[in-house]
N, C-alpha and C positions, 0 to 999 in steps of 0.2 A: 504494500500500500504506500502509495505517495503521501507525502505531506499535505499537497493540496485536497487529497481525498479525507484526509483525518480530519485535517482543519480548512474549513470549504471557507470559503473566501467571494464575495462577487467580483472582487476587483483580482485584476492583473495583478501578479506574483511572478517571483523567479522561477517555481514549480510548476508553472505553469506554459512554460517554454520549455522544449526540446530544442530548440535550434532559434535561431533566428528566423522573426517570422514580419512579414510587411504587412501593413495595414492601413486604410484609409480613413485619413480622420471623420468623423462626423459633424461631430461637434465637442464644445468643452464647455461644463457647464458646472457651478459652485454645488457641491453637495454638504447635508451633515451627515457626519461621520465619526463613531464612536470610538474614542482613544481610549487610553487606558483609565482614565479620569473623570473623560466628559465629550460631550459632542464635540465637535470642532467644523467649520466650513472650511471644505478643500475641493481645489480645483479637478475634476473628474472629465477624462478623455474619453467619449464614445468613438466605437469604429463602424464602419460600416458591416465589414464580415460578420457574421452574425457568432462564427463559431469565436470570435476572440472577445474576451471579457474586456470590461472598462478598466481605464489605469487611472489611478489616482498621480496626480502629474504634480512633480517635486520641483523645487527651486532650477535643477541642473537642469532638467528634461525640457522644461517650460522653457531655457535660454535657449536649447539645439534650437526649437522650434520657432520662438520669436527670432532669433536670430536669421533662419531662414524664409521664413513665411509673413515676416511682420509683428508687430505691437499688439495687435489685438487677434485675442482668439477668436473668434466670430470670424477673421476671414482663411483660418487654416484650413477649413472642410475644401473634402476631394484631394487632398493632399497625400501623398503616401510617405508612411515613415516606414523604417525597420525598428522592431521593438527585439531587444537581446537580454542576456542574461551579462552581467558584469561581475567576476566575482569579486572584483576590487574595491567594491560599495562597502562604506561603511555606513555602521547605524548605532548608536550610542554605545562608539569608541572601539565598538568591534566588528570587523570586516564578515559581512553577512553576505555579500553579493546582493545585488539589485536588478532589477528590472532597468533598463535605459534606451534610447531610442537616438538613431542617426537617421541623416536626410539619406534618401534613395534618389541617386542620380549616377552610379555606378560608380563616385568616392564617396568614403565613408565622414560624416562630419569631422571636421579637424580641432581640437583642442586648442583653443589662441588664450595668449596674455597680454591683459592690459596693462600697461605703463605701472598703474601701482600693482598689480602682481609680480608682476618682470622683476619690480625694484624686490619686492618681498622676497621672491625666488633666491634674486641675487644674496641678499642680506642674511639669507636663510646660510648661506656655506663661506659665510666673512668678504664678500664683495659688495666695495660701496658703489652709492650711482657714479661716479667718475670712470669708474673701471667698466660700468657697463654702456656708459653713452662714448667709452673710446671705440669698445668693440663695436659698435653699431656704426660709429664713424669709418670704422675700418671698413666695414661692410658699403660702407657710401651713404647709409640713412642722412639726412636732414632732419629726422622728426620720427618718433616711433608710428611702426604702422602694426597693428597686433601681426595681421596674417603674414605679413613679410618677415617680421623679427622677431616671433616665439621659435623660431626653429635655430635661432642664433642665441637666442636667452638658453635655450636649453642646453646648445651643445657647450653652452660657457659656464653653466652651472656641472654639466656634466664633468667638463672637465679641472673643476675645484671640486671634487668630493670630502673636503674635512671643515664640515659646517662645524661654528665655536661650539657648540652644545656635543659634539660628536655622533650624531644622529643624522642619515643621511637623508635630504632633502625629501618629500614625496613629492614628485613631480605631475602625476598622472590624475591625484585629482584637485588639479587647479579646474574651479569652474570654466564654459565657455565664455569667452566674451570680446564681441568684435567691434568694440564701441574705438572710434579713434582719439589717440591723445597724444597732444606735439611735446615733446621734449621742453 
């Protein structure tokens, strides 16, 4: 017996994916929904397929989507996402795996850092911003652009691995976000 069979769930779970599976939004509409304490209002993802349950849609998920689709939910329907199993999700402090969702257009959503992530990134393994607006000048930047320079923040964090705390960086889950910010 699976999980999702002992503990039946209406919403989308990670036990409830075999593979990665695509889906067409519906709609996104605010639900109550009972925590461990008390109702709560969360944003809840219908799909069209009938056989894929609704996802209750988290801070990160809700960026993939505005990020690609716009500001407002109301105009994501007929859109198609892929919904996956992540097992890198954490959920109070301990990595549980999640449910997560990329755009479908045959690459997979990218992971970008904003100007103050990048900086945080940096500061996380003992590099101040000087060290990082050189590298970026090396690279020819004028101005941080997330999609162009998170893959330069990364390999420059990668390549300081002895952050002062001694605990190495986690890199993979920086939220998305493609917002632009000028140096």
């Amino acid at each position: 017996m699976r999980r999702s069979e002992a503990f039946k769930s209406r919403y989308l779970g990670r036990d409830d994916l075999a593979a990665p599976t695509r889906a067409t939004i519906d709609t996104v509409r605010m639900e109550s929904i009972q925590s461990d304490d008390a109702l709560e209002d969360k944003a809840v993802m219908f799909f069209r397929e009938p056989n894929i349950k609704p996802m209750i849609v988290n801070s990160t998920n809700w960026q993939v989507c505005e990020d690609a689709f716009g500001g407002d939910s109301d105009d994501w329907a007929g859109n198609v996402i892929e919904v996956y199993v992540d097992p890198g999700v954490m959920f109070k402090g301990k990595r549980t795996g999640g449910v997560r969702v990329r755009i479908v257009n045959g690459v997979p959503a990218v992971s970008t850092l904003s100007y103050a992530e990048a900086l945080a990134l940096c500061a996380g393994v003992g590099l101040n911003k000087d060290v990082l607006i050189a590298e970026l000048k090396a690279h020819g930047a004028a101005g941080y652009n997330p999609v162009r320079d998170t893959p330069i923040v990364r390999a420059l964090v990668a390549s300081n691995p002895n952050p002062p705390n001694g605990e190495p960086p986690v890199v993979d889950d920086i939220p998305f976000d493609f917002s632009s910010q000028v140096l």
